[in-house]
C-alpha positions in Angstrom: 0.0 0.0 0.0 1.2 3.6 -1.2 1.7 5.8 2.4 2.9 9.0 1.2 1.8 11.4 -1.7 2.1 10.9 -4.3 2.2 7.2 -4.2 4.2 4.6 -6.6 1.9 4.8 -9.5 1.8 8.5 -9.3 5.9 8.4 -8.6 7.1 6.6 -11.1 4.6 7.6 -14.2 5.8 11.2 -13.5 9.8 10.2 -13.1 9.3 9.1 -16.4 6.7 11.2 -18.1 8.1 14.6 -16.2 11.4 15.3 -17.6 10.2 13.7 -21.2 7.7 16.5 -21.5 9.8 18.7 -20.5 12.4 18.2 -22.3 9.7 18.1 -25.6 9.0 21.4 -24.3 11.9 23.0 -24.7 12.7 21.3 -28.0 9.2 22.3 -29.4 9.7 26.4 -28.0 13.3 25.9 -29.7 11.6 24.5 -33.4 8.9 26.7 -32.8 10.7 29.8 -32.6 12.7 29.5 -35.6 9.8 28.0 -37.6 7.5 31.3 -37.0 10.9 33.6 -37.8 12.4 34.0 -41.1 16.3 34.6 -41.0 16.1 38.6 -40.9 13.6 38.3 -38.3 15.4 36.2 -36.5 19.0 38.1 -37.1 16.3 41.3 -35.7 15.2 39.3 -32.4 18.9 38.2 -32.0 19.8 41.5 -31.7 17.5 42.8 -29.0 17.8 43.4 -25.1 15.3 40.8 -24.6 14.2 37.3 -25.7 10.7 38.6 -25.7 10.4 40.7 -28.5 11.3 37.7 -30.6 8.9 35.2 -29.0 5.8 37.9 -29.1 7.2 38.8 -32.9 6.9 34.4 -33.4 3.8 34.0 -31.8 2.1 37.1 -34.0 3.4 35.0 -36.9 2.2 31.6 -35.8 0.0 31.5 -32.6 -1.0 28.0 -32.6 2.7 26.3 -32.8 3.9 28.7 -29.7 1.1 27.9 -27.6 1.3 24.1 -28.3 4.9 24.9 -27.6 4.2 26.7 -24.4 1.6 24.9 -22.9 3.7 21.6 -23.3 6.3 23.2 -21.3 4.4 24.1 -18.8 2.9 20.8 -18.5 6.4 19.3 -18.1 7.1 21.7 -15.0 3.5 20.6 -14.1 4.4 17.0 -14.2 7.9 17.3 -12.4 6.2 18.2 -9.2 5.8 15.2 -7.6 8.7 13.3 -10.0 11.1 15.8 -7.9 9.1 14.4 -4.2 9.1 10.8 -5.2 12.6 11.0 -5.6 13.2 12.9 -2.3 11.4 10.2 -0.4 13.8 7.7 -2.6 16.6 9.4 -1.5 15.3 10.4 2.0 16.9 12.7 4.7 17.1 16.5 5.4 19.6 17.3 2.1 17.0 15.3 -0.2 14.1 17.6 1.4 14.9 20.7 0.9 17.1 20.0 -2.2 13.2 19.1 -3.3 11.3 21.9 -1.6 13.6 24.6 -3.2 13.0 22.8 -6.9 9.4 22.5 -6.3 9.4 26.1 -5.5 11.3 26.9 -8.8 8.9 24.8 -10.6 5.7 27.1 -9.2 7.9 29.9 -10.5 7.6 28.2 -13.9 3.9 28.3 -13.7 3.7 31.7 -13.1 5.8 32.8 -15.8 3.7 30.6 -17.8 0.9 32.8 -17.0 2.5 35.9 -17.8 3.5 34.6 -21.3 0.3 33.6 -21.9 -1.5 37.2 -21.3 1.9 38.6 -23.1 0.3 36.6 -26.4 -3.6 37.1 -26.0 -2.4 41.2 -25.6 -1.1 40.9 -29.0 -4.2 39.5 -30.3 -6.0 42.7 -29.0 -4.2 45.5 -29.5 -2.2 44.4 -32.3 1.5 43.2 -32.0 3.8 46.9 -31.4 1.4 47.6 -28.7 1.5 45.0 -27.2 5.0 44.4 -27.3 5.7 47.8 -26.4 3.1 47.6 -22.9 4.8 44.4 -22.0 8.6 45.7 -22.6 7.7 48.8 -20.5 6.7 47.0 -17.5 9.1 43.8 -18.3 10.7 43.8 -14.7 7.5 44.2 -12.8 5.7 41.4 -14.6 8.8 38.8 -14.7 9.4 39.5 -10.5 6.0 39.0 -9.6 4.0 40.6 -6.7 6.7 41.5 -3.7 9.1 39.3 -5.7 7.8 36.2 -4.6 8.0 34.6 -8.2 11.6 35.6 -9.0 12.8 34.7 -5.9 11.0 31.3 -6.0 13.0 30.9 -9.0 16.0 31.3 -7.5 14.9 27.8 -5.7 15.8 25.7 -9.2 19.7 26.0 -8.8 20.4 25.4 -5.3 17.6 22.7 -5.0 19.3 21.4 -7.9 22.7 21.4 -6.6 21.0 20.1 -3.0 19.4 17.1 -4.6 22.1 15.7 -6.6 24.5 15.6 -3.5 22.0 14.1 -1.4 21.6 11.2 -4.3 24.8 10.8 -4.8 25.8 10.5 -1.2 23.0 7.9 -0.5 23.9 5.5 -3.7 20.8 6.1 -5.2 23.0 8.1 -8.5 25.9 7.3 -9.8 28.1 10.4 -10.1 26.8 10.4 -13.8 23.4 10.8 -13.0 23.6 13.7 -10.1 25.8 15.0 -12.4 23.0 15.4 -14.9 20.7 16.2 -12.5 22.4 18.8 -11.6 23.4 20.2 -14.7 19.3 20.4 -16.0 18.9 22.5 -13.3 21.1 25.7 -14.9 18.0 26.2 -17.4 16.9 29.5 -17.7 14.0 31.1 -16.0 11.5 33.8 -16.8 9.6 35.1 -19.2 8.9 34.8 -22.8 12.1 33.6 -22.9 14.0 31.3 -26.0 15.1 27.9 -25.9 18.3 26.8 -27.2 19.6 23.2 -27.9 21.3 23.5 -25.0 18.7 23.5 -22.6 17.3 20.4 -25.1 20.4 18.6 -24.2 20.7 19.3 -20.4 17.1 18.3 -20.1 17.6 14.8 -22.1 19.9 13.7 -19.8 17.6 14.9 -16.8 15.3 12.9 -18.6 18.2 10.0 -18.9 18.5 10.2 -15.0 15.4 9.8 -14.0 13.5 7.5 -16.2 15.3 4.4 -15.4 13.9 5.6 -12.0 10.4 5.4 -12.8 10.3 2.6 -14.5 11.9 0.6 -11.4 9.4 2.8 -9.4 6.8 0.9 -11.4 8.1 -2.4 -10.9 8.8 -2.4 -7.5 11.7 -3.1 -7.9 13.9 -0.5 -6.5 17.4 -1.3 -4.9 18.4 0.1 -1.7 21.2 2.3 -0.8 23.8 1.3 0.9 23.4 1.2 4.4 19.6 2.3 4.3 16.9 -0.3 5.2 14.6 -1.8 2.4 11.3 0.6 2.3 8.4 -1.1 1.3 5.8 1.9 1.2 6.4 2.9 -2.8 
């Protein structure tokens, strides 16, 4: 019987289907991106302060593959909720917890931005694509921190949860050194909003995807081997 949220079922179809999504995600806001942009548009967007300008200019050009785009991305943060708690409770101790707590919080950061890039593409549907993109370049810092900052600084959670987590599964035998290391490494994504996606961040979030699946999978099975020097925990 499962004892603690979100269960084995829950655990181990998100380790799996989590950091798949969201590596799709960033792969489809990559394609996307330079699909809606023709070379001089993208040479333009390139060469401004701010991702956004390009990703409002690509969504005005083709709104239905930025929001598929989009809202798969935000479905992969969405999903890596409780993939990032199951494996804290794999894992277990104080490191594991807040190394999860601190990613969880960067993950509601996610959301939010998601939010804001949504209303930053139904604005140019409205008042037409340079308003809108002028309004939301005006008040860039204001939207991307959030209310008091709480957004931004949740964000901040991502890296050191990151860096917190992989330790705490490398030190209990539950990674390899290869695996935290990936971890780890998927957590330097960027955050904010309307932002690009490079191949990078496709790569980096393959090989989160690479770290945890094999996860799930024995998550499903029940067959999960036990870290040295930790007794065998049959609640999953």
């Amino acid at each position: 019987m499962d004892t603690f949220f979100p269960g084995r079922w829950i655990s181990g179809a998100t380790l799996i289907m989590g950091p798949a999504v969201m590596c799709a995600g960033y792969l489809l806001r990559h394609l996307s991106t330079v699909t809606a942009l023709t070379p001089q548009q993208q040479a333009w967007a390139e060469a401004q302060p701010f991702a956004a300008y390009g990703q409002l200019l690509a969504y005005a050009s083709e709104p239905a593959l930025l929001t598929l785009s989009y809202g798969v991305f935000a479905l992969g943060a969405l999903l890596l909720f409780p993939a990032f708690v199951a494996l804290a409770q794999r894992i277990g101790g104080g490191l594991a917890t807040w190394g999860a707590a601190l990613l969880v919080a960067g993950l509601f950061a996610r959301l939010y931005f998601a939010g804001v890039d949504q209303a930053a593409f139904q604005l140019t549907e409205v008042i037409g694509l340079e308003q809108a993109t002028n309004a939301v370049m005006k008040e860039y810092v204001d939207i991307s921190y959030g209310p008091w900052r709480v957004p931004v600084w949740a964000s901040a959670g991502q890296y050191a949860g990151s860096l917190l987590l992989a330790i705490a599964a490398w030190r209990s035998g539950t990674f390899g050194t290869a695996r935290a290391v990936m971890l780890l490494l998927a957590g330097g994504t960027w955050m904010g909003v309307l932002k690009g996606a490079s191949i990078p961040d496709v790569l980096v979030t393959g090989l989160l995807a690479v770290a945890l699946i094999p996860l799930g999978a024995q998550v499903l099975r029940d067959r999960l081997p036990v870290p040295a020097g930790r007794p065998k925990i049959l609640s999953w």
